[in-house]
N, C-alpha and C positions, 0 to 999 in steps of 0.2 A: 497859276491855277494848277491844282493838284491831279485834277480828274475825275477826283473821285466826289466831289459835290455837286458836278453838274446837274444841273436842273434839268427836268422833264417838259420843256415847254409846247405847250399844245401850238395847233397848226394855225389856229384860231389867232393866237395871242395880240392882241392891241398894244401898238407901240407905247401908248397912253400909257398902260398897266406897266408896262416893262421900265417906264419912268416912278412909276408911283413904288414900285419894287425896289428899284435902286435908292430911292429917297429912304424908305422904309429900314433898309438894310444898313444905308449910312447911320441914319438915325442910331440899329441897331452897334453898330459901330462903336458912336460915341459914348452909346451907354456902359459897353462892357469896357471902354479901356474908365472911363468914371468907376465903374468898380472895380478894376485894377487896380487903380491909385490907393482908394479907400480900403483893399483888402492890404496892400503894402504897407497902408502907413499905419494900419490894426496889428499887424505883425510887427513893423521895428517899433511900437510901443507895446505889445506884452513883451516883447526882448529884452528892452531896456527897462522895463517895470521888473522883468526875473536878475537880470541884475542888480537891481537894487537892492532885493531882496537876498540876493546872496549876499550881497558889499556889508550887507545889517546881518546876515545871520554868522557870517566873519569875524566882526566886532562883539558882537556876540559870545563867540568863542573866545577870540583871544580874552575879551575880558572876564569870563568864567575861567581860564586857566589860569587870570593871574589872581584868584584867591587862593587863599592858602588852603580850605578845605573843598575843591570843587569835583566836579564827577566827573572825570576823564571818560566814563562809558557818553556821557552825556555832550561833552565837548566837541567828540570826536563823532556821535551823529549828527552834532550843528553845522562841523565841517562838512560831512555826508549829502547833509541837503542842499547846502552852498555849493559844491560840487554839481549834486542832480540840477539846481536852479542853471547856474550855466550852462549845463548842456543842452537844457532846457531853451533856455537865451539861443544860442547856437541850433538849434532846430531852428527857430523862432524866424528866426534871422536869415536862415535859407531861404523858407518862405517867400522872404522879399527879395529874393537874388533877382539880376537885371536875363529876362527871359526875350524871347525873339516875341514879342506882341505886335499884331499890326493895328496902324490906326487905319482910319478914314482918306480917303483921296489917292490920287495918283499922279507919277510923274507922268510929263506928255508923250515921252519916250515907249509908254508900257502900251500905249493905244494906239501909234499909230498903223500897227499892222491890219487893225480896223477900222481907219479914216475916213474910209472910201462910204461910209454906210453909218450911219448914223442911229439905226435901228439894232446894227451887229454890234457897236459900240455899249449900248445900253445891255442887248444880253450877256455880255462878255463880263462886263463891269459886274451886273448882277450875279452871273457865278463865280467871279474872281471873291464876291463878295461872300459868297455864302462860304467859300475856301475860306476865306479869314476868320470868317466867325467861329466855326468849327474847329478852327485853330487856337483861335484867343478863349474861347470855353474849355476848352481843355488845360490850355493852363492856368484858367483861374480854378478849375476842377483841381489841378494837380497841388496849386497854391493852397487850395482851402485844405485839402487832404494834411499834408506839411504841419499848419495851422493846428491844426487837430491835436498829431502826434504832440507836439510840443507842450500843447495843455494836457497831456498825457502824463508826458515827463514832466511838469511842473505837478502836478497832483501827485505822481510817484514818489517825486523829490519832499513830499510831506507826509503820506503815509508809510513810506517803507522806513525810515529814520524814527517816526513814531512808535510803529508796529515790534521793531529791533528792540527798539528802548525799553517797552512795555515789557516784550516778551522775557528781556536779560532781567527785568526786575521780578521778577516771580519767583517766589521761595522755592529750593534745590537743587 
């Protein structure tokens, strides 16, 4: 536990609630590493969808360069966006880099310093828990952020190669 989550527990508090909190918070738990997963596995599939897409805008190229009359201006922005597509993939792909996420539960080890009490066990657990969450939000915050960029550069990777192409075609 960090410190910095602790909870403000009134003087009042019913052991009952401090169970129903910790259920609560578990529950929470297991929701956000479930959204982990599903944000991981949204990112190494646009990764490997912008790879494909460069693998085809490649083929592309080469085979425009082996006509005899083809447009080297135009080749060499197919390669451009093949290029941005990767780098694009590679953002993509950090996204899903393996992050310090916590789950749910605990070793016996981490409790026993509050054994003796059953009640202090429950509050403990509950702002251990709210550290974790706070924790694992942040990095799917920082995952989605990542995500973003990437469809950035996969969007760039299509207009700045188009935008270049247009522009060199304009009479003067």
């Amino acid at each position: 536990m960090n410190g910095t989550d602790d909870l403000n527990w009134p003087d009042n508090t019913e052991p009952e609630a401090v169970r129903e909190i910790v259920r609560l918070a578990e529950r929470m738990m297991a929701d956000n590493l479930a959204m982990a997963l599903a944000a991981d596995q949204r990112a190494v599939g646009q990764g490997n969808m912008m790879v494909a897409v460069a693998a085809a805008l490649l083929v592309a190229a080469a085979t425009l360069s082996g006509v005899a009359e083809h447009d080297p201006l135009g080749v060499r922005l197919l390669v451009l966006s093949a290029v941005g597509f990767v780098i694009a993939a590679g953002i993509s792909m950090h996204a899903a880099r393996p992050v310090h996420f916590f789950s749910g539960g605990y070793q016996p080890k981490f409790l026993t310093h509050c054994a003796a009490d059953a009640d202090r066990i429950d509050r403990w657990v509950a702002e251990d828990l709210q550290s974790r969450i706070t924790h694992n939000r942040r990095a799917l915050t920082d995952s989605a952020g990542i995500t973003r960029w990437a469809q950035r550069a996969m969007i760039g990777s299509i207009i700045v190669p188009a935008a270049l192409y247009g522009f060199m075609q304009l009479p003067g």
